[in-house]
KOLDO-484743 format. One record per atom (N, C-alpha, C): residue in three letters; atom name; x, y, z. Coordinates in pm, 1 decimal. Atoms other than C-alpha are relative to their C-alpha. Example, Ala and Ser with C-alpha at 12.3 -4.5 7.8 and 13.67 -1.06 7.14 Angstrom:
BEGIN
r=ala | a=N | px=89.0 | py=-119.0 | pz=0.0
r=ala | a=CA | px=1230.0 | py=-450.0 | pz=780.0
r=ala | a=C | px=90.0 | py=120.0 | pz=0.0
r=ser | a=N | px=-82.0 | py=-119.0 | pz=-6.0
r=ser | a=CA | px=1367.0 | py=-106.0 | pz=714.0
r=ser | a=C | px=-77.0 | py=109.0 | pz=73.0
This chain:
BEGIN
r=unk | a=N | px=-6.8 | py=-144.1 | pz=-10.1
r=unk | a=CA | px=-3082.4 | py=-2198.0 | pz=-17833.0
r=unk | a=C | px=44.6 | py=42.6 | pz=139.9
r=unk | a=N | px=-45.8 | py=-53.8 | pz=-116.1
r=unk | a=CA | px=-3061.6 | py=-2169.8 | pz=-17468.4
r=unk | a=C | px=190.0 | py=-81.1 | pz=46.4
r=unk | a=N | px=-111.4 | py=71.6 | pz=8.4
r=unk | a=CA | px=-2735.4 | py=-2394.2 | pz=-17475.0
r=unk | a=C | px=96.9 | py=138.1 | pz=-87.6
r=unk | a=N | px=-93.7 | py=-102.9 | pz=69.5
r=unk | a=CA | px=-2578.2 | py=-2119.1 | pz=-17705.7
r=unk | a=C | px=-18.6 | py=148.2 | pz=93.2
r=unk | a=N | px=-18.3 | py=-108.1 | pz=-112.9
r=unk | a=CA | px=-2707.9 | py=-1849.6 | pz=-17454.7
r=unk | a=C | px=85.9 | py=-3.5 | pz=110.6
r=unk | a=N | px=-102.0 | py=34.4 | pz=-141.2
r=unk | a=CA | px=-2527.6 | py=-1979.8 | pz=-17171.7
r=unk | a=C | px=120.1 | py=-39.5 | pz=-27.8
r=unk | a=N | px=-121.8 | py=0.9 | pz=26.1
r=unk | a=CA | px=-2242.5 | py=-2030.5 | pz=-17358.3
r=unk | a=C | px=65.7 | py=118.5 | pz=-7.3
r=unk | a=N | px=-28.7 | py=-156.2 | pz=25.0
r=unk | a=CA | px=-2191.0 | py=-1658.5 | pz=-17464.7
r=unk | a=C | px=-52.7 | py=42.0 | pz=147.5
r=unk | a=N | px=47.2 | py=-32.5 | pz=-145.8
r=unk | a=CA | px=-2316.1 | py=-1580.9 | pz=-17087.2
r=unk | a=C | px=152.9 | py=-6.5 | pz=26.6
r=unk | a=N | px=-163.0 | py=40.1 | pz=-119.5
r=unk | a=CA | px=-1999.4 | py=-1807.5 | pz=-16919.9
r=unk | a=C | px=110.8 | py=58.5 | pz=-144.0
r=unk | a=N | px=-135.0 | py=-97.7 | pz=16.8
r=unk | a=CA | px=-1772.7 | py=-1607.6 | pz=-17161.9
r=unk | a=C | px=23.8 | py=98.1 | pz=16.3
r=unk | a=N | px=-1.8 | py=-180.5 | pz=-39.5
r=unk | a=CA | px=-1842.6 | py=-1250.3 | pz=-17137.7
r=unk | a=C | px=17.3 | py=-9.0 | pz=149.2
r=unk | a=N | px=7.6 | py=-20.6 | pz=-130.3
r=unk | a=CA | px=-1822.5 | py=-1339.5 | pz=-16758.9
r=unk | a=C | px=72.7 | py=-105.2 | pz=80.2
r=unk | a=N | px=-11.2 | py=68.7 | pz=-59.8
r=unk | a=CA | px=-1645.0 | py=-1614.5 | pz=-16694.1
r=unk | a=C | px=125.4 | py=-10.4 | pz=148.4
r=unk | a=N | px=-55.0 | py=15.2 | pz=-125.1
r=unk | a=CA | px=-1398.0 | py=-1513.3 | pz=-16391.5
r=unk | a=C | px=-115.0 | py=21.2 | pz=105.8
r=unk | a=N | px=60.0 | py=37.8 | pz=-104.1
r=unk | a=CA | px=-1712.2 | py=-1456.3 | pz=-16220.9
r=unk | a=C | px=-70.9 | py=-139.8 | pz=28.1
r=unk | a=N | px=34.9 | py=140.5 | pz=35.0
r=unk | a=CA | px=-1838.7 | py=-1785.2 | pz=-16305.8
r=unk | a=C | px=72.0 | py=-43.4 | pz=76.7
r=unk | a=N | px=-48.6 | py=112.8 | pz=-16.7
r=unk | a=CA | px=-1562.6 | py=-1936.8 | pz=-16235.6
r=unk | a=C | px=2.6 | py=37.9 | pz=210.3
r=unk | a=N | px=29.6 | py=14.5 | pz=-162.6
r=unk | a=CA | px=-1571.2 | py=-1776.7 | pz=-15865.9
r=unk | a=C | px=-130.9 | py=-57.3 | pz=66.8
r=unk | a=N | px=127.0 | py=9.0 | pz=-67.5
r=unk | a=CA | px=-1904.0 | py=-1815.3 | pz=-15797.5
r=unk | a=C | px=-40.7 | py=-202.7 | pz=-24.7
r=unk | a=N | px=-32.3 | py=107.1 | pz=-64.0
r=unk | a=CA | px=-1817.6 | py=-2197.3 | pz=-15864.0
r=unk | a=C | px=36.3 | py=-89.6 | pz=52.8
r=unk | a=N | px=-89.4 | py=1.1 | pz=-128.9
r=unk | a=CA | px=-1565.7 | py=-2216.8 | pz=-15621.9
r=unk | a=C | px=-95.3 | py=-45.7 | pz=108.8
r=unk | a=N | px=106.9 | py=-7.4 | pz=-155.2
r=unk | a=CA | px=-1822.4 | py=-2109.3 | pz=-15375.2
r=unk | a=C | px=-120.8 | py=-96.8 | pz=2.7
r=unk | a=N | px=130.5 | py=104.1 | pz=29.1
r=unk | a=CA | px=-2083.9 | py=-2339.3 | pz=-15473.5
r=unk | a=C | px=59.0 | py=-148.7 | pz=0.5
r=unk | a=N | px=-53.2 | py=134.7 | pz=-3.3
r=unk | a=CA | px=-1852.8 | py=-2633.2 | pz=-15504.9
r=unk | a=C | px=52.0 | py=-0.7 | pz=193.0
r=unk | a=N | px=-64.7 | py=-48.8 | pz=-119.0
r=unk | a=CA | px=-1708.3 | py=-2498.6 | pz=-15134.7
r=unk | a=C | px=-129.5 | py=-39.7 | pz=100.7
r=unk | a=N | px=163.0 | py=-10.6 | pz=-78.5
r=unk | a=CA | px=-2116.0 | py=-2489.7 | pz=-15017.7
r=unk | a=C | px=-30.1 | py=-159.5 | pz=47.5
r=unk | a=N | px=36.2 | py=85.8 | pz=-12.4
r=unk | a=CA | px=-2174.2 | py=-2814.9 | pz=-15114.7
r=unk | a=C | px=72.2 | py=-108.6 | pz=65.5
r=unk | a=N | px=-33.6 | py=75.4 | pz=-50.0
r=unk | a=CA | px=-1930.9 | py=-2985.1 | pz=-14978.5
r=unk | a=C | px=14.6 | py=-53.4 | pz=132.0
r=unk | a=N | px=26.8 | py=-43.1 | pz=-128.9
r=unk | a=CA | px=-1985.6 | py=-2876.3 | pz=-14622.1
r=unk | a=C | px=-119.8 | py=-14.0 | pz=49.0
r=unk | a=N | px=124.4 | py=24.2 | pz=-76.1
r=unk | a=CA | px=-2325.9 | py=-2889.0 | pz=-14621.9
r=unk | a=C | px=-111.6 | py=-122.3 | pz=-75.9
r=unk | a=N | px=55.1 | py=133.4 | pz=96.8
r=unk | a=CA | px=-2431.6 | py=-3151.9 | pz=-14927.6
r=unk | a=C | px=-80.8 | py=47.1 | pz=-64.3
r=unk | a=N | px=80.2 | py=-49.7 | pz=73.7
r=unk | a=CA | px=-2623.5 | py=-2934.2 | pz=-15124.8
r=unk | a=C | px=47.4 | py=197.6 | pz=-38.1
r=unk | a=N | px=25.7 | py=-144.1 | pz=10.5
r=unk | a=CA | px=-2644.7 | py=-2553.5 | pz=-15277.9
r=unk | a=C | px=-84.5 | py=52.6 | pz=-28.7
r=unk | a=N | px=110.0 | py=-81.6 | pz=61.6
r=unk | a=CA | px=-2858.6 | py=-2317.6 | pz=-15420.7
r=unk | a=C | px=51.8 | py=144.9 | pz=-75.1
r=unk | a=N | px=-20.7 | py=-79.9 | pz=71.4
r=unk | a=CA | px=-2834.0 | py=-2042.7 | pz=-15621.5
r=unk | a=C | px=-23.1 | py=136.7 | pz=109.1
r=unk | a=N | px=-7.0 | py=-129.9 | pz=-131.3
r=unk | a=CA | px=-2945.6 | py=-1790.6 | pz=-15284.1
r=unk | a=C | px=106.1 | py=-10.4 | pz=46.5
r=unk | a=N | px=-138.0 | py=-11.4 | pz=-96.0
r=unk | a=CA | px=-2649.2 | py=-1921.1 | pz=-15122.8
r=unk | a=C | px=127.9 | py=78.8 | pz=-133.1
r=unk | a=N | px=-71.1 | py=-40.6 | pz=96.8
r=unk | a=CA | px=-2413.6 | py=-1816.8 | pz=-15407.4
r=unk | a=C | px=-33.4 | py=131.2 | pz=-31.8
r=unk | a=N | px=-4.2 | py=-149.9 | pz=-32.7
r=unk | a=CA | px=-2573.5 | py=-1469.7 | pz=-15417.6
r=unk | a=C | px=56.3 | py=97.5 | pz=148.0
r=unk | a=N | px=-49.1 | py=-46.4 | pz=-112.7
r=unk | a=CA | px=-2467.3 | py=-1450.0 | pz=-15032.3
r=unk | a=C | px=147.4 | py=-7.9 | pz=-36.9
r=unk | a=N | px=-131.1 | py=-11.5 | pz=44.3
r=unk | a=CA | px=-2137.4 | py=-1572.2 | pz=-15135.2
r=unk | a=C | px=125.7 | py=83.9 | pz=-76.8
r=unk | a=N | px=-112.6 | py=-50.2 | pz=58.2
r=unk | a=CA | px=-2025.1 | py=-1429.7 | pz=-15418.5
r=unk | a=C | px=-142.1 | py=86.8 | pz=-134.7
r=unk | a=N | px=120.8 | py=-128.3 | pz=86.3
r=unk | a=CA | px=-2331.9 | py=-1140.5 | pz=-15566.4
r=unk | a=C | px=85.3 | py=-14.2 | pz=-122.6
r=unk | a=N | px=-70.6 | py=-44.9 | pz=112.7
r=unk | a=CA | px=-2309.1 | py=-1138.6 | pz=-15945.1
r=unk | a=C | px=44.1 | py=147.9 | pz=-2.4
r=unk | a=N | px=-70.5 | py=-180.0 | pz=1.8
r=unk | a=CA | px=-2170.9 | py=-786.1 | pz=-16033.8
r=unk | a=C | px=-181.7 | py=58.8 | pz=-35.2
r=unk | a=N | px=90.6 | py=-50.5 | pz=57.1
r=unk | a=CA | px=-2493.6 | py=-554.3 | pz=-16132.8
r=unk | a=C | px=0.7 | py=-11.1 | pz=-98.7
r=unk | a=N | px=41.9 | py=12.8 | pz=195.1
r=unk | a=CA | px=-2432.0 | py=-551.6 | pz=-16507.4
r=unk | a=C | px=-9.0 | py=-179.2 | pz=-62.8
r=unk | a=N | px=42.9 | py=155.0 | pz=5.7
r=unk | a=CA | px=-2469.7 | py=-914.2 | pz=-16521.5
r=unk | a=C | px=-147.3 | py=-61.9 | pz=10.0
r=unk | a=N | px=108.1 | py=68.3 | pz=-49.9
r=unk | a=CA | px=-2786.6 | py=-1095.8 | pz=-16598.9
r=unk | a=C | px=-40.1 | py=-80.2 | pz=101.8
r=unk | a=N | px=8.8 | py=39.7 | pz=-127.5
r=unk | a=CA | px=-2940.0 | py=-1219.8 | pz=-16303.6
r=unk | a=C | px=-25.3 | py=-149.5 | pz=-95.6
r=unk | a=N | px=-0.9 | py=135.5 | pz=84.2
r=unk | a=CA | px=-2977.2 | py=-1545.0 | pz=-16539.3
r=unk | a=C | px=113.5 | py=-89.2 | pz=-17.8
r=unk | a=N | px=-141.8 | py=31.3 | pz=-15.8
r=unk | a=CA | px=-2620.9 | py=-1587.3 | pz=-16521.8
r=unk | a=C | px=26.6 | py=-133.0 | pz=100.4
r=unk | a=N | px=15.2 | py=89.9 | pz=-83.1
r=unk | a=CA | px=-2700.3 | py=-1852.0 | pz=-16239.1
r=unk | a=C | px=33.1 | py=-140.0 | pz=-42.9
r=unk | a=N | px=15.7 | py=115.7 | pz=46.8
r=unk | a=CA | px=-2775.2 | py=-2090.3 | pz=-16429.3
r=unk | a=C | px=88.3 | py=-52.8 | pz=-121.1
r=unk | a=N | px=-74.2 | py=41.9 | pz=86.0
r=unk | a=CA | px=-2437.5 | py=-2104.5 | pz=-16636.7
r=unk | a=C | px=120.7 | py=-17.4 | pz=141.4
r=unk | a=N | px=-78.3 | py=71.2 | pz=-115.4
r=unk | a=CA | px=-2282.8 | py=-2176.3 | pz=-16268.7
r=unk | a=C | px=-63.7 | py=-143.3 | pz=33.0
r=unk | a=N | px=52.9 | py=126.5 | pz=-23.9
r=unk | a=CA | px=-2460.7 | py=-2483.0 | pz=-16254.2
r=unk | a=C | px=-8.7 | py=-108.7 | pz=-119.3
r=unk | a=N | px=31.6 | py=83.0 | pz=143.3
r=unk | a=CA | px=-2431.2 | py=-2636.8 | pz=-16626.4
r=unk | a=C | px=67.8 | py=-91.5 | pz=-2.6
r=unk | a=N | px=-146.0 | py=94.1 | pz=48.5
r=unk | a=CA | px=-2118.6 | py=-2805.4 | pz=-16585.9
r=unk | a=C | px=-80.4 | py=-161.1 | pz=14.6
r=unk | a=N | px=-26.1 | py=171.8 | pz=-38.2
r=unk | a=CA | px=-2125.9 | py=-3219.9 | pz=-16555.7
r=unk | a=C | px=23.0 | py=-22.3 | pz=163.2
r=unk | a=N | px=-18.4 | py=-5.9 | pz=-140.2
r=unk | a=CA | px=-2017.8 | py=-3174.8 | pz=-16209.9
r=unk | a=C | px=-97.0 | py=16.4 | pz=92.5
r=unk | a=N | px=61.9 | py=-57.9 | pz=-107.9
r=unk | a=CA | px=-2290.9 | py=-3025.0 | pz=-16031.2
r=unk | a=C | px=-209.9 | py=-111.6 | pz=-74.0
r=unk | a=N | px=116.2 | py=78.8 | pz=37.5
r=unk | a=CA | px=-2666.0 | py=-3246.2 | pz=-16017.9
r=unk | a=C | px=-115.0 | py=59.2 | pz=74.9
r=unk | a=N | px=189.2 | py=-16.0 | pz=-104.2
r=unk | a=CA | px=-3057.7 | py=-3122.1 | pz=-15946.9
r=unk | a=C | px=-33.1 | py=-94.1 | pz=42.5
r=unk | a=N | px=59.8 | py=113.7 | pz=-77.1
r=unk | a=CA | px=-3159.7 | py=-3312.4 | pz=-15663.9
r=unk | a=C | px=-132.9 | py=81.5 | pz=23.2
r=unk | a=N | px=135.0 | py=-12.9 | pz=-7.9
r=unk | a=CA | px=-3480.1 | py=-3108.4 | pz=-15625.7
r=unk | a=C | px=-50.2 | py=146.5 | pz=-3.2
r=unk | a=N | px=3.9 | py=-142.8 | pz=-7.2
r=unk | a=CA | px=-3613.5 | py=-2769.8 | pz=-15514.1
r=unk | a=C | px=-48.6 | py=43.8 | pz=149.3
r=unk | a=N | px=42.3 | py=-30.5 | pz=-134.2
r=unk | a=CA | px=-3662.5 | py=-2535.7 | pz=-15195.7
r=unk | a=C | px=-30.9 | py=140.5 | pz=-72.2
r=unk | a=N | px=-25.6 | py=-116.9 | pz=17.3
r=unk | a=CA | px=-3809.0 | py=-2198.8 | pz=-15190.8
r=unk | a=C | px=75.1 | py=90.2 | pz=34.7
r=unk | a=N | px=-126.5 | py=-83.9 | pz=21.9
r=unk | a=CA | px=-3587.5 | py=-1962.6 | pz=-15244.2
r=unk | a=C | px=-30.4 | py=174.2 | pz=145.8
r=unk | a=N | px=-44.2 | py=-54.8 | pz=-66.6
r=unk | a=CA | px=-3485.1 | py=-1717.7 | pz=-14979.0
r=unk | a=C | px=-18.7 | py=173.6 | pz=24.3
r=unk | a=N | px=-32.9 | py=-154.1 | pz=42.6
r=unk | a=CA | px=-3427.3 | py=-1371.8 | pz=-15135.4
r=unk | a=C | px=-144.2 | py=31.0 | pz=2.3
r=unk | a=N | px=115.8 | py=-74.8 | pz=-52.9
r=unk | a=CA | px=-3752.7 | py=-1130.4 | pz=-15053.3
r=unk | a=C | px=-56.5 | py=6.6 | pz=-181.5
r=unk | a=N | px=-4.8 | py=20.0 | pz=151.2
r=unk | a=CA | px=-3707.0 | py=-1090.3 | pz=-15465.9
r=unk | a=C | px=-37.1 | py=-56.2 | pz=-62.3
r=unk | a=N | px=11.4 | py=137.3 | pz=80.4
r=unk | a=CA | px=-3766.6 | py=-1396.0 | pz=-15582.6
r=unk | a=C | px=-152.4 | py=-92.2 | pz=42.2
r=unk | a=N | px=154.2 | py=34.7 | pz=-60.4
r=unk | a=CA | px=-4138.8 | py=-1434.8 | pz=-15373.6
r=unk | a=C | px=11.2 | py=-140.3 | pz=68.7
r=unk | a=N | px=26.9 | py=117.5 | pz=-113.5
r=unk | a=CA | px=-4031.2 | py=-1771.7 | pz=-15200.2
r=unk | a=C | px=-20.9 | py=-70.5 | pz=-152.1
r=unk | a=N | px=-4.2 | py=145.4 | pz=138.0
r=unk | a=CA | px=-4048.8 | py=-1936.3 | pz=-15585.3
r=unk | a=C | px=69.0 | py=-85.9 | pz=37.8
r=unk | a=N | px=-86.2 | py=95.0 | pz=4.3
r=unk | a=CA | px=-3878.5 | py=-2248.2 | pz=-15646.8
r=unk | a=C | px=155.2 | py=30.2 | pz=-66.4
r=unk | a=N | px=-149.3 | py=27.6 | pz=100.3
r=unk | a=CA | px=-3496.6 | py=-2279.7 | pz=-15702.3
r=unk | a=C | px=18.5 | py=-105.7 | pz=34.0
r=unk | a=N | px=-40.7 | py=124.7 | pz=-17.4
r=unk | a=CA | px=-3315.4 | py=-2583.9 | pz=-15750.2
r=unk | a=C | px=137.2 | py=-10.7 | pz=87.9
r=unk | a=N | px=-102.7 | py=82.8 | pz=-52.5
r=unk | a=CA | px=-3094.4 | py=-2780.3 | pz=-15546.4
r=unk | a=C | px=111.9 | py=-82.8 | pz=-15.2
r=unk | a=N | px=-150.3 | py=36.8 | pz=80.4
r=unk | a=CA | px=-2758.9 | py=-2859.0 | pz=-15638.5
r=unk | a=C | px=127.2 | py=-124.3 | pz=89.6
r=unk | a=N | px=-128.3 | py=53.2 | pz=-29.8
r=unk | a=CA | px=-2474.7 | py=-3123.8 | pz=-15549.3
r=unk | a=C | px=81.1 | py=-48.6 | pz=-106.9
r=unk | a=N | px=-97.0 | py=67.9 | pz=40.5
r=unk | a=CA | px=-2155.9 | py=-3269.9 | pz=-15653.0
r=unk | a=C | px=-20.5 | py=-93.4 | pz=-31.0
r=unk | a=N | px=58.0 | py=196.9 | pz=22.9
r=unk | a=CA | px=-2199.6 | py=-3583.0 | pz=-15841.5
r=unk | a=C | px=175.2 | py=-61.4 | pz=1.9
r=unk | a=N | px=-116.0 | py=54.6 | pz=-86.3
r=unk | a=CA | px=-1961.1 | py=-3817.7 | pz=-15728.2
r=unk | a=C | px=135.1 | py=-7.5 | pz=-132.0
């Protein structure tokens, strides 16, 4: 079910998708990791976009959870997000 959500997500939206993983592929390669805060500094979804949308920039085969840090944004209370790289 959530596999069919995030499919209909990255279509209704996918030029931002596809920017926002530009910038995340761009993040990681510079610094060896991303996050989903950095990618809101980067490249803010639009407002009418679920803020859930995140997590159909990170689905691909390409990108791997190596763990978690708290998260940044005042928003988000310092929860956990995950940690993202390039798998080789």
């Amino acid at each position: 079910m959530e596999e069919e959500w995030r499919q209909q997500l990255e279509a209704a939206h996918s030029a931002w998708i596809s920017e926002a993983r530009f910038h995340a592929k761009e993040i990681a390669l510079k610094r060896g990791y991303v996050t989903s805060d950095d990618i809101w500094e980067a490249c803010p979804p639009p407002a009418t976009i679920d803020s859930r949308v995140m997590g159909a920039v990170f689905s691909r085969h390409e990108f791997q959870q190596t763990g978690y840090v708290k998260s940044r944004r005042s928003v988000c209370h310092k929860r956990p997000i995950g940690t993202w790289v390039l798998r080789p």
